[in-house]
N, C-alpha and C positions, 0 to 999 in steps of 0.2 A: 291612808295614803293610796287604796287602792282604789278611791272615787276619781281619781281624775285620770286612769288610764281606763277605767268601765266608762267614763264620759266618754273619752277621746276614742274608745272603739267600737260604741254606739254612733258617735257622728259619723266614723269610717261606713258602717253598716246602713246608716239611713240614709246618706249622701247619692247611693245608685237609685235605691227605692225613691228618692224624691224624683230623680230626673227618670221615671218611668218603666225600672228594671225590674224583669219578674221576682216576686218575693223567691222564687226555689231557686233562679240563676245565684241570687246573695246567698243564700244559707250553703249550695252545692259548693261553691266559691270557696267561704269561707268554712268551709269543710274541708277541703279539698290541700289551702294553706293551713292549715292547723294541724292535720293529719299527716301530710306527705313533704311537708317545710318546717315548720315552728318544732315539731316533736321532734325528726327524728334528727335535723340540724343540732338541736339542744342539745339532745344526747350525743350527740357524735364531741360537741362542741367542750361539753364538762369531759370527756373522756379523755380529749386532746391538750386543754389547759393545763397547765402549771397549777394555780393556787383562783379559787371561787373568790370574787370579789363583791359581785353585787347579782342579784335574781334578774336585774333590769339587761344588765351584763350581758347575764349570761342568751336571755330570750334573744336581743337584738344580734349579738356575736350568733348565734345558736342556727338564727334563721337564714345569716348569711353562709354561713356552710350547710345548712338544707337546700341552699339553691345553688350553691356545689354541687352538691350531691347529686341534687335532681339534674342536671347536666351532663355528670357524668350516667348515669343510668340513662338516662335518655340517649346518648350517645350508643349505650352498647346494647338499650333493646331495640335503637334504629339499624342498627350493624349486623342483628340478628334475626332482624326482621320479627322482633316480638313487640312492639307498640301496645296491643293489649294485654299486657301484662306489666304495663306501665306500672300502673295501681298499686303493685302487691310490691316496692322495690321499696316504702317506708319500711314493711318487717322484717326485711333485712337488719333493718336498724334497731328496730322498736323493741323488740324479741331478746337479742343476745343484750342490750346494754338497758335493759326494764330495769337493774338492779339502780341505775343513774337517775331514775326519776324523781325520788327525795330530794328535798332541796336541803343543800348544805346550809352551815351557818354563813351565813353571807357577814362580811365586816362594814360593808358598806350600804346604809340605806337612807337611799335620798328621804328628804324633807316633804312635809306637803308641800310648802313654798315650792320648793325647785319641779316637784313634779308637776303642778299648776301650770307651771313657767312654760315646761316644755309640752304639755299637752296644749296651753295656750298656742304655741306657737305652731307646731303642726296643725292645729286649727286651723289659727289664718295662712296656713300655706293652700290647704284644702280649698280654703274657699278663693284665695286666689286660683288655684286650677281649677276648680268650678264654672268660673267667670269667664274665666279665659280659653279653657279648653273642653271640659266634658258637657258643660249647658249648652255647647254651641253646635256639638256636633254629634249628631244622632248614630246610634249603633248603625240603624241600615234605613234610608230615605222613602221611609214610606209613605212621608203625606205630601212628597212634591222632592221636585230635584233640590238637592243640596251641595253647598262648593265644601269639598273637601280641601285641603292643604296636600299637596301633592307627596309629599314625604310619609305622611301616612300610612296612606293606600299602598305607597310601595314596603315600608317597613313591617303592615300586616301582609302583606304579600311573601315578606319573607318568612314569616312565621308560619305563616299557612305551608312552604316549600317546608320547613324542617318539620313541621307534623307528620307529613308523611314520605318524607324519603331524606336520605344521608345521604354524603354530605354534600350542604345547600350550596344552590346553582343560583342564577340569577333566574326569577323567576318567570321572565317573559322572554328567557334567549335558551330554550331549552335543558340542554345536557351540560352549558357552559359554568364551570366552579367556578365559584364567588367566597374570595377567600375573606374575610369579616368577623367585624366582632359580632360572635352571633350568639353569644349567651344570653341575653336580655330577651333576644326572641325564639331562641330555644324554654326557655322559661314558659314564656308566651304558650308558645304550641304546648310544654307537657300540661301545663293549667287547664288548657282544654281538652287533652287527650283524658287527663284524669278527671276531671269533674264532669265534665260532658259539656259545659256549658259552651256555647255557641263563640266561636272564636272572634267576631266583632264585637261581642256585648262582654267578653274578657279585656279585649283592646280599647273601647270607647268609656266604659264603665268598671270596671272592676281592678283591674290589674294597677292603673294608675294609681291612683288614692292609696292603696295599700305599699304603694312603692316610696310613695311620699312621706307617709307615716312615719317606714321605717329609717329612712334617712333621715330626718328631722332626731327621732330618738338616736340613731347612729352616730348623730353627730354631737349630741349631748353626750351621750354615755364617751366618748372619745375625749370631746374636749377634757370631760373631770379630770377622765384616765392621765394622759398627757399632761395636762398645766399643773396636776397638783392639787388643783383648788375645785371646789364641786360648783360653785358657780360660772365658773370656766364655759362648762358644756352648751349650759342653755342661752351666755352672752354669743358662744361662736355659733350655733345651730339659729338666733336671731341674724347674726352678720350677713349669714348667707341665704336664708329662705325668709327673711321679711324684707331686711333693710338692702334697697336696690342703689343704685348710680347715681352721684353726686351731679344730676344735669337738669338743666330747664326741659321739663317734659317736651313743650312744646316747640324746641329746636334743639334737640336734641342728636346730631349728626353719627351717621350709621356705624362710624368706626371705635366709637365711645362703647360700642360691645355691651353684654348685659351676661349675668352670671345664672341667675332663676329665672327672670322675663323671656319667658319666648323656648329658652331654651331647654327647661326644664317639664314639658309639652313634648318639643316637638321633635326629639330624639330618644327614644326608649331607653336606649344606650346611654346614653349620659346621665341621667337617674338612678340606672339599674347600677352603672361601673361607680356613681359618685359612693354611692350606698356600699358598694363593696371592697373601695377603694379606704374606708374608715377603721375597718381593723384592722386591715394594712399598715396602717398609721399607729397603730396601740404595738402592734409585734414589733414594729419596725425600731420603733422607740425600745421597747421592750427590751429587743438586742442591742440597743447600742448604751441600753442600760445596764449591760452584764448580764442579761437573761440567759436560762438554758438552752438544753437541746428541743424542748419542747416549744419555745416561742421562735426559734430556727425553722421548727417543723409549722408552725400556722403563717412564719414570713411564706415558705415555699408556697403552700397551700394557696392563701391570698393570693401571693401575686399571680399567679399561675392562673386564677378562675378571673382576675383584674383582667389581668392582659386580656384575656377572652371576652372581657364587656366590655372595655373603650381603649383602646390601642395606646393612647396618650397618655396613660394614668402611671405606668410602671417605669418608662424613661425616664418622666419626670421625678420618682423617688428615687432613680438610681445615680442624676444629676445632685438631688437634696444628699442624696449618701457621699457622694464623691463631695459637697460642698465642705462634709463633716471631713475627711481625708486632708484634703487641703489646709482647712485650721487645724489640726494635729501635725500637718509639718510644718505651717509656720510657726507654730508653738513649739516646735521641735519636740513634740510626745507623741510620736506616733503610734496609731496602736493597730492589731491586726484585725481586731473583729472590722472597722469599719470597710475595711479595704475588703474582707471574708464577706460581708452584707452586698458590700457594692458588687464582687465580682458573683456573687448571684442571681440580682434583678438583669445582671446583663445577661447571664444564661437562661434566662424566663426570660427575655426579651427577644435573644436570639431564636429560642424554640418556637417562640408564639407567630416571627417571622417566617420561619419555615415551616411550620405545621399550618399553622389558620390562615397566615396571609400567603406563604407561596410565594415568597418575594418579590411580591408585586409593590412596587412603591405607590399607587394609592392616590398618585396625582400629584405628591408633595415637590413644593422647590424652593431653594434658595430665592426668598422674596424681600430683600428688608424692608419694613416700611407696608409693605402691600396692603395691610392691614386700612391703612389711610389713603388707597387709590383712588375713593370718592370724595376726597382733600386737595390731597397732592400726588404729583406727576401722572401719570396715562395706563392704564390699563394692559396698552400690547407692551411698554418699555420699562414698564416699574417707576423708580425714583433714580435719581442722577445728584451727585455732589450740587446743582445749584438747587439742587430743592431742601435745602439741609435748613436754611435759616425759617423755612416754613414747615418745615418735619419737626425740628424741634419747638417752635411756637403751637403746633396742633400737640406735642410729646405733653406740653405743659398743663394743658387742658386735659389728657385724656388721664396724665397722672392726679390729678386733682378728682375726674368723677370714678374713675374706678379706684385710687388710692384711698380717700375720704374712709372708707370702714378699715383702714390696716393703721390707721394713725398710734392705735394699742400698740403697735410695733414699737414703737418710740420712748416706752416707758418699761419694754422687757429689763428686768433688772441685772439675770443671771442667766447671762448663754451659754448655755449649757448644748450638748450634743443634740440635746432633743429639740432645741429653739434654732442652734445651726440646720438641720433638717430641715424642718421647715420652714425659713428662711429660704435654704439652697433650693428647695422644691419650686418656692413661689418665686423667687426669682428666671426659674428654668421655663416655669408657666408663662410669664411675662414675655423674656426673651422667645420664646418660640411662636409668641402671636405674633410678635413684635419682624421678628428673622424670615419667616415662613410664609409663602402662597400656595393656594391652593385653589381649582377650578369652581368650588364651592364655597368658598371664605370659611372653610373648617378649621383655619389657624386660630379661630376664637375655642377652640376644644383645647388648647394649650392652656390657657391662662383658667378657664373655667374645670378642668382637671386638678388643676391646683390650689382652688380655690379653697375647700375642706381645711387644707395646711395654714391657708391664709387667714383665716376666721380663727383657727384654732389660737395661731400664734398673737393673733392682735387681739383676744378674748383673754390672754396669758397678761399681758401687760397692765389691761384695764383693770382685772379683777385686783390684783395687787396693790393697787392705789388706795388709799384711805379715803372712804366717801360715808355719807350717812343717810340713810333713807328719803328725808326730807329733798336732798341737796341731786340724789337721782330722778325725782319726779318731777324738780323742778325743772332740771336738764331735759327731761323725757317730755314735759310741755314747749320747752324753746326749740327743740327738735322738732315734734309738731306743727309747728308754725312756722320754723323756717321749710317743711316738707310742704307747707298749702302755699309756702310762697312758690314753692317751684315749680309748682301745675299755674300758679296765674301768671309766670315771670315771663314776660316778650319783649323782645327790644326791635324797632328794626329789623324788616329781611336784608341781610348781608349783600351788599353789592360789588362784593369785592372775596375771596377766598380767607383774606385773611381777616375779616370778620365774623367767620366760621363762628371760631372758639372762643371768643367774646363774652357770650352769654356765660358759658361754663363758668371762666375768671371771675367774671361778677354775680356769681351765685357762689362762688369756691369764697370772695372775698367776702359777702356777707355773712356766710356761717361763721368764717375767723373771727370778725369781729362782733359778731353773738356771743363766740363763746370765748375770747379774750373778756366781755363785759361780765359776762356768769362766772368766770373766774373770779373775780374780786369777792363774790357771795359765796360759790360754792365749790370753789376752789380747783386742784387743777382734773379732778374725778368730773367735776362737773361738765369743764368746757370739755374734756375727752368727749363724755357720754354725747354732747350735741351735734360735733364733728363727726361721730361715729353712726348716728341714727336721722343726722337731716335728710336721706337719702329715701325716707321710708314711704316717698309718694309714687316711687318708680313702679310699684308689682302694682297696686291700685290703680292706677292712671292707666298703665298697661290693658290692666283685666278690663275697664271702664271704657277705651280709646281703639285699642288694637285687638280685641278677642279672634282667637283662631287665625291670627297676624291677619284679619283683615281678608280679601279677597286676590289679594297679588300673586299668589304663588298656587293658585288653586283649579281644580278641574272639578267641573261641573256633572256630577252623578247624578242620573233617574232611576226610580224605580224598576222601569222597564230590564236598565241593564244590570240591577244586580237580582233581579228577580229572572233573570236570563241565569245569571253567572250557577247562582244557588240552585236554580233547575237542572244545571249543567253538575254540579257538585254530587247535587242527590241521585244521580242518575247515571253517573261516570264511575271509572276507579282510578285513584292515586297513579295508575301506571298508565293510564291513557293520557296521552297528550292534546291537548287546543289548537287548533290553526284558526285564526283571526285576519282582518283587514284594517286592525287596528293598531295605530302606530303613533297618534297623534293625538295632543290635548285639543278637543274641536274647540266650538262657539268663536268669542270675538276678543277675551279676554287678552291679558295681557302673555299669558304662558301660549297662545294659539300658535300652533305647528310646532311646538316642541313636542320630543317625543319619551312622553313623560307619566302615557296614559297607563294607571296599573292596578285598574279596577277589577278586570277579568280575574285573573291570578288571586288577588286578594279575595274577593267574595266567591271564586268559585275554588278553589282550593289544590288547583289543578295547573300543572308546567304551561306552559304559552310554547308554541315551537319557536316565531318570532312577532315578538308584539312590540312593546316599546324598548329603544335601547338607551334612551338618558342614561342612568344609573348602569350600566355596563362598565369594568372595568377597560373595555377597551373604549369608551366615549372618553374619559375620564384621561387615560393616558394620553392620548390623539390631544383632547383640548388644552392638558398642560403641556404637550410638546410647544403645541400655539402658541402658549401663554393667553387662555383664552377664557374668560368665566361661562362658567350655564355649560349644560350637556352639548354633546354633539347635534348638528343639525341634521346630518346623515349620516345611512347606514354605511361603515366600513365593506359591505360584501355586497353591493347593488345586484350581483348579479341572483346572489339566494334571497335575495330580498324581492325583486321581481321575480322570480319562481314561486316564491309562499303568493304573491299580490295575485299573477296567473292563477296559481291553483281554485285559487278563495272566489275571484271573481270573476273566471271565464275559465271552469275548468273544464280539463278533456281528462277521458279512463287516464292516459299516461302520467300527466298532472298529480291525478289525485292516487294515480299507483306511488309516485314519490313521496306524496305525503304520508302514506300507508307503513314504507320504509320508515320514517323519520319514526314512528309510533303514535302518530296523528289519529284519532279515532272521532273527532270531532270539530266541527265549524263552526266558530259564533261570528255568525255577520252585524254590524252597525249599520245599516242602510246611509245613517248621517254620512258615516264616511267613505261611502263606496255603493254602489249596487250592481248585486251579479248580475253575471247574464242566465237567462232560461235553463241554462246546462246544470247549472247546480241541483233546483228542484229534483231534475229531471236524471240526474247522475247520483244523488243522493237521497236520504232521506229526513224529511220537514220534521224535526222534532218539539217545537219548541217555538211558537213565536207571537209578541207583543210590541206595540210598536214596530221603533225601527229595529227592532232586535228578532235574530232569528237563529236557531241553534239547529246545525245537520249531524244527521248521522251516517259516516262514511259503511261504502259496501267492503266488503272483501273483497280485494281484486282476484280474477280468475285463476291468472297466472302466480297467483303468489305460492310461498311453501308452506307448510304447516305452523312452522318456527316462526314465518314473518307475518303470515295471521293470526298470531295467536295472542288476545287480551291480556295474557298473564303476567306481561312481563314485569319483574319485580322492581317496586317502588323503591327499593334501597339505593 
């Protein structure tokens, strides 16, 4: 039974080495996660449990609190300004709890079958992120420019700010806090603090895959846990990382959302939070199963590090919790733990509001419907009561391609507390895509937060049904072939809005009647399995059609400028700050003049005084006051924004004495986008330049004081 997890992380391992990664970046890597995650998590992990269940268990729980852990130490040798002694915070762990290393008698050991299963399927999750995301975009553009996806650049950009200084600011608006889920990229930076390895070739190559892994197994091991049943884990871990959206690929309308396609790429944070959102789901159940004080102490635990990787993840189980409350008083049996569970995701919710996020509300608003504003009603107004006969005609459609995997629902036998939870969850995920706008259509983080709950509970119902080998494979081929109908299926471009969701009804109507017909043969296991899997040409089609979502949302990086940035990195300190003339995605594309460029920051590893401010939480606020999608167009402070533009590109001593203040020790000019006048050269000095790219290094002004020229100033 231990060949197909030595399979499955031999593929993790050769999977960088294919697309081009030094062999000692992979071994330091996975050195680095083995050592300072997988061990000392374990250990921590058996010390905190209740009762040993399974070895699989214990690794996959073990390594989600190693990256707790690593969090919290990262947090207090940034505090302390001890970062290089990052390395030595595993024997803290390793040392005192060495006696936990034995493995107990486990009760539970999966099958070869089921381990296959789930190593099968992390497999193809792999190689759909392969396809999709890491074969397409190189660690750093050395053999010509290449278009990154602009989210990216900025979310290594934040990674790069928590490497080396507390706590993270936005990374091209100077000293301004950016309150955020930023565990995922706190991760990020200590992986490269302690391995050494180069912090783009951890972010385009390493980190990911290894993150997928472990969700994929996360969600097996959960499922068993939860439904009871061991084949539970690896039908919910398929729901959600193979089998995608019940739509005609090829008119497939933007509001129909995607759960793994796209967005499991291209937010670190949704990977990193779904993955640690899963044993969340095992305590959580745990307690409402009459568990002790020990599965009370790993609810805290979880949610607490949850909340810190995706904002959305803990509301929605304290919604699922409250959903259990409400059936205990209409049952009239009320009882105290669930109400005890509830009222403390809401105190982890409250805290993680005023600690991480600083009560910044984040852009959110009362939107019903918004979700469908490329459907129905207008973008500046929302929906209106006449748009309800066309809200609900697009509701029917969208319930058909993202409902199609939860069909299992419908054959739950015994609802039970743990099956009300997860219910209440995914209903809470729905409703909040459904209720919620936001300036970035991040109300799809609702429904795909919940999703975990949603696989789990409609993996509960199927598994339960009486089926027999024959009668799944044969399903598993009518699935197939309704999934190649749905990449050739075209009808008519829609001339009208309300032939939008068309297509959807008559691919939702064809599966019915596939698997009303395979009913008669293979009864009603059968038609479940085809309704549940004809969705599975969505991640293929995707990775095949759309890789790296295409070129729409992307800024075009050269060499030149991250071989500026990098010169800038190797040659700076954490405490020096950047002044740039860069503010703007250039070229002709479609993102041109937003200001969204955040290449400098990410590849040089170093604050921006003011570079780009899209992603600023004041852009963010400004444009939901609007009610407005896409970043700001401009800057809120024109006035310091044409002072940084003077200094950069027509400066005088006084100019570049303010920037001296600010802690400005360096210039990277873009020629593309600006060219100084004479006074720069001439005022500074030339360090650095290729292309259009040129890097100064600022004088000490005369008049300064000791204190205000001095390098030193601490990165914390």
């Amino acid at each position: 039974m231990k060949l197909p997890w030595l399979a499955l992380a031999l593929a993790t391992a050769a999977l960088p080495l294919a697309l081009g990664t030094a062999p000692l970046d992979v071994v330091l890597y996975a050195g680095y996660f083995v050592y300072a995650v997988v061990v000392p998590g374990t250990l921590l992990y058996r010390a905190i449990r209740p009762t040993p269940r399974s070895l699989l268990e214990d690794l996959t729980y073990g390594t989600v609190v190693g990256l707790l852990a690593e969090t919290a130490f990262l947090t207090v040798a940034s505090l302390l300004d001890l970062r290089g002694w990052l390395w030595a915070w595993p024997l803290l762990v390793i040392v005192p709890l060495a006696r936990l290393r034995k493995h107990p008698d486990y009760p539970e050991r999966p099958t070869a079958a089921w381990s296959w299963a789930v190593a099968g399927i992390a497999a193809g999750f792999l190689a759909y992120l392969t396809a999709a995301f890491l074969a397409v975009n190189p660690a750093l553009p050395t053999g010509g420019a290449h278009d990154y996806m602009i989210d990216q650049l900025n979310l290594l950009a934040v990674s790069a700010d928590l490497k080396h200084h507390f706590p993270l600011t936005v990374p091209e608006q100077g000293d301004r806090t950016l309150g955020y889920h930023w565990f995922a990229y706190g991760h990020v930076a200590a992986s490269s603090l302690i391995s050494g390895v180069d912090l783009p070739v951890v972010w385009f190559r390493l980190d990911l895959p290894v993150l997928a892994v472990l969700a994929v197994c996360l969600l097996a091991v959960t499922g068993r846990r939860v439904a009871g049943h061991p084949w539970a884990g690896p039908v919910a871990a398929a729901l959600m990382f193979t089998v995608g959206e019940l739509v005609p690929q090829r008119q497939a309308p933007a509001f129909f959302g995607s759960i793994t396609a796209y967005y499991s790429w291209s937010s670190r944070s949704l990977l990193f939070g779904a993955a640690l959102s899963m044993p969340l789901i095992a305590a959580t159940v745990s307690v409402l199963r009459g568990g002790g004080r020990r599965d009370w102490l790993l609810v805290l635990l979880f949610a607490a590090g949850t909340t810190g990787a995706k904002s959305t993840i803990v509301p929605l189980f304290g919604a699922g919790v409250a959903a259990v409350c409400a059936v205990h008083l209409l049952r009239r049996r009320p009882q105290w733990t669930p109400w005890l569970l509830g009222g403390l995701l809401a105190a982890v919710t409250v805290g993680a509001v005023a600690i991480l996020y600083g009560f910044e509300g984040q852009g959110l608003r009362w939107g019903p419907f918004a979700i469908m504003l490329d459907f129905v009603g207008s973008q500046r107004h929302g929906t209106t009561v006449r748009d309800v006969p066309l809200i609900l005609w697009g509701l029917g459609a969208y319930g058909i391609a993202m409902g199609a995997r939860l069909a299992g629902v419908l054959f739950v036998r015994r609802w039970d507390d743990a099956c009300v939870f997860l219910a209440g969850t995914t209903a809470a995920g729905v409703a909040g895509t459904l209720c919620v706008w936001h300036v970035s259509w991040s109300e799809h983080f609702f429904v795909v937060a919940a999703w975990p709950c949603a696989a789990i509970l409609s993996a509960t119902g199927l598994v339960r049904l009486p089926g027999a080998p024959r009668a799944l494979w044969t399903a598993l081929a009518v699935a197939a072939v309704l999934a190649a109908v749905s990449v050739a299926f075209t009808l008519p471009v829609p001339r009208h809005r309300w032939w939008v969701p068309l297509p959807v009804y008559a691919l939702g109507a064809l599966v019915l009647v596939s698997a009303l017909l395979l009913h008669r043969r293979a009864g009603v296991f059968g038609a479940l399995v085809v309704v549940l899997f004809a969705g599975a040409a969505r991640l293929p089609f995707d990775a095949a059609t759309n890789a790296n979502l295409g070129v729409a949302y992307h800024i075009r990086i050269t060499p030149d400028q991250v071989a500026g940035a990098r010169w800038l990195r190797a040659h700076s300190t954490p405490a020096e700050y950047v002044a740039t003339n860069v503010h703007r995605v250039g070229g002709s594309g479609l993102m041109q003049g937003q200001s969204l460029a955040y290449w400098i920051s990410a590849y040089s590893e170093r604050r921006v005084l003011l570079g780009s401010w899209g992603y600023s939480p004041e852009s963010t606020e400004s444009q939901s006051r609007a009610h407005r999608i896409g970043p700001a167009l401009t800057y809120w402070d024109p006035e310091r924004l044409a002072l940084n533009d003077a200094a950069v590109l027509d400066p005088t001593p006084s100019r570049l004495s303010w920037l001296w203040r600010q802690r400005v020790r360096w210039i990277l000019v873009d020629r593309a986008h600006g060219t100084p006048t004479a006074a720069l050269p001439a005022l500074t000095d030339l360090s650095w330049q290729r292309g259009d790219i040129a890097v100064y290094r600022l004088r000490a002004p005369s008049n300064c004081t000791p204190v205000s020229c001095s390098d030193s100033v601490q990165s914390r």
